[in-house]
N, C-alpha and C positions, 0 to 999 in steps of 0.2 A: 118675354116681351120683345118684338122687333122695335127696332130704330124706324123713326116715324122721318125720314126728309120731306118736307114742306116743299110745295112747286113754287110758291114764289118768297121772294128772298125779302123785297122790298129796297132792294140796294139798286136798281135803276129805274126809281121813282123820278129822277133828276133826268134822263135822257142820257145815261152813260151804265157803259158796263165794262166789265174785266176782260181784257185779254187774258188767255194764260201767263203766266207769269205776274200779272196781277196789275199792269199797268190799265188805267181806265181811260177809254174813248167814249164817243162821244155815237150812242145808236146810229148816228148816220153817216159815221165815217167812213172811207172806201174800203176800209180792210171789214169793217162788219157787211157792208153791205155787197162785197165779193161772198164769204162766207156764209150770211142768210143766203143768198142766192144758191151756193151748193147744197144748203139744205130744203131751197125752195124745189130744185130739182130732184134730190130725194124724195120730196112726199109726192113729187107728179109720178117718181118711177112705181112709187107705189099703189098709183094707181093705174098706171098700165099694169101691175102688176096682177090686178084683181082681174082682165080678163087675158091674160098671158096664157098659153101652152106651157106644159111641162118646159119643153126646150127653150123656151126664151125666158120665162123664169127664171130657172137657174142660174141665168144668164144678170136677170135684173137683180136677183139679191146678189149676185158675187159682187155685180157693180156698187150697188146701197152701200153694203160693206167697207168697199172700199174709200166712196165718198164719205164716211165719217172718217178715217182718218187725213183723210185732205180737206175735210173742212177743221181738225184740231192744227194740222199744221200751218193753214192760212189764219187760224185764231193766235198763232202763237209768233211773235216776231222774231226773226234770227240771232237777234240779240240777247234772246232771252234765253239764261242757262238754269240747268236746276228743275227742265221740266221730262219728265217722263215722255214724253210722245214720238210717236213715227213720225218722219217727214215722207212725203212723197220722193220715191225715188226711180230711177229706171229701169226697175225692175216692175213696176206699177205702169210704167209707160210701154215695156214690152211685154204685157201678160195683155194690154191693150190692143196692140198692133196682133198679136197671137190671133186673141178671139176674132178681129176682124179677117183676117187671112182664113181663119177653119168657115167663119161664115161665107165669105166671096167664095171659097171654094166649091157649096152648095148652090150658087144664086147662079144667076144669067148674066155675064156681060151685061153691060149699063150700054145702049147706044143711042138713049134719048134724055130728055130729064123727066125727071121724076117731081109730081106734087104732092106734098101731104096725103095720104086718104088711104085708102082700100080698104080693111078691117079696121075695128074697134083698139084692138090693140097696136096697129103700126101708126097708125090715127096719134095715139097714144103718143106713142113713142119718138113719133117726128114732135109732138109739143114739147117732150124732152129735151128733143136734139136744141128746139129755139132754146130754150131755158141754159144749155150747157152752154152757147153762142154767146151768149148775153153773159153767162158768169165769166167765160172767157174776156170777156170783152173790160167787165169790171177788177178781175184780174192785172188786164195790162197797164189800166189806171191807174190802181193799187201800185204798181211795178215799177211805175214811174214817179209817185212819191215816196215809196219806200224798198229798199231792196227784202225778196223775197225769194224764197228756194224755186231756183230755175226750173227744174222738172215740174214745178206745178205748171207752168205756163204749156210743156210739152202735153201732160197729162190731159189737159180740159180740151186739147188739142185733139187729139185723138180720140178724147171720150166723147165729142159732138161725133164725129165721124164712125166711131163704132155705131152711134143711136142711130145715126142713117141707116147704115148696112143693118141695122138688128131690125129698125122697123120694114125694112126689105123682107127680112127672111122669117117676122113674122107673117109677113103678110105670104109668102111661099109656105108656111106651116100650116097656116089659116084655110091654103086654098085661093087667095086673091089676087086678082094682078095686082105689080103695082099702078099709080096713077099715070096716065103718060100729059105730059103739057104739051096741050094743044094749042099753036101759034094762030092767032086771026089771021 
């Protein structure tokens, strides 16, 4: 007989849940709501995912991946000893800056700006980039009421900026220009 876990617990009926380490907040605190946020962009990546190329795939689950452990280490406060997890570290931030380099290397020179659009998939992907922007954003918040492992801030940094560049070169995989913004 397998172990049956239950999906819900019934312990944040009251509007509060666990950090790792077991301290409880408060659902709409800034640290949860940095961390929903990296999981809200998780499920977008997962739906660019459904009409991805092979090459940008790969691309998007190495990222998913990744974002679970930076959404256990923004669940978990520096304070807290005793737990198993990864933090986000520079080597997360430079396997970042990696992919965006192997990517620009295939793309065009940037010499206009660019708008959301061209295929389904960089369509996709620039909603990601907003989504990463915005956790970034709730991050620095976070950061400034409570101290938080540095490299994540560099992280989410770069991970809006790889989503540009990816929805670029999906949209070069796809076949599509990208959008060029047109000045009245």
């Amino acid at each position: 007989m397998r172990d049956i876990v239950k999906i819900y617990t019934k312990t944040g009926d009251q509007g509060k849940t666990a950090l790792f380490g077991g301290r409880r907040v408060g659902k709409d605190s800034a640290r949860i709501e940095a961390y929903g946020t990296i999981d809200e962009l998780n499920a977008f990546l997962g739906f660019a995912l459904v009409s991805a190329s092979t090459e940008v795939a790969d691309l998007i689950v190495a990222v998913q991946n990744e974002l679970f452990v930076f959404g256990a280490d923004l669940a978990t406060p520096l304070e807290t000893r005793n737990t198993d997890i990864t933090r986000i570290d520079e080597k997360y931030v430079a396997r970042i800056e990696q992919r965006i380099d192997m990517l620009e290397e295939q793309l065009q020179p940037i010499r206009y700006f660019i708008i959301p659009g061209g295929g389904e998939t960089a369509a996709r992907l620039h909603m990601c980039r907003t989504i990463a922007r915005r956790a970034e954003r709730l991050i620095v918040n976070l950061s400034a009421m409570e101290e938080i492992n540095e490299a994540d801030l560099r992280y989410i940094n770069r991970l809006s900026d790889f989503l540009f560049v990816l929805a670029r070169y999906a949209n070069y995989v796809d076949g599509f220009e990208d959008v060029r913004w047109q000045q009245e």
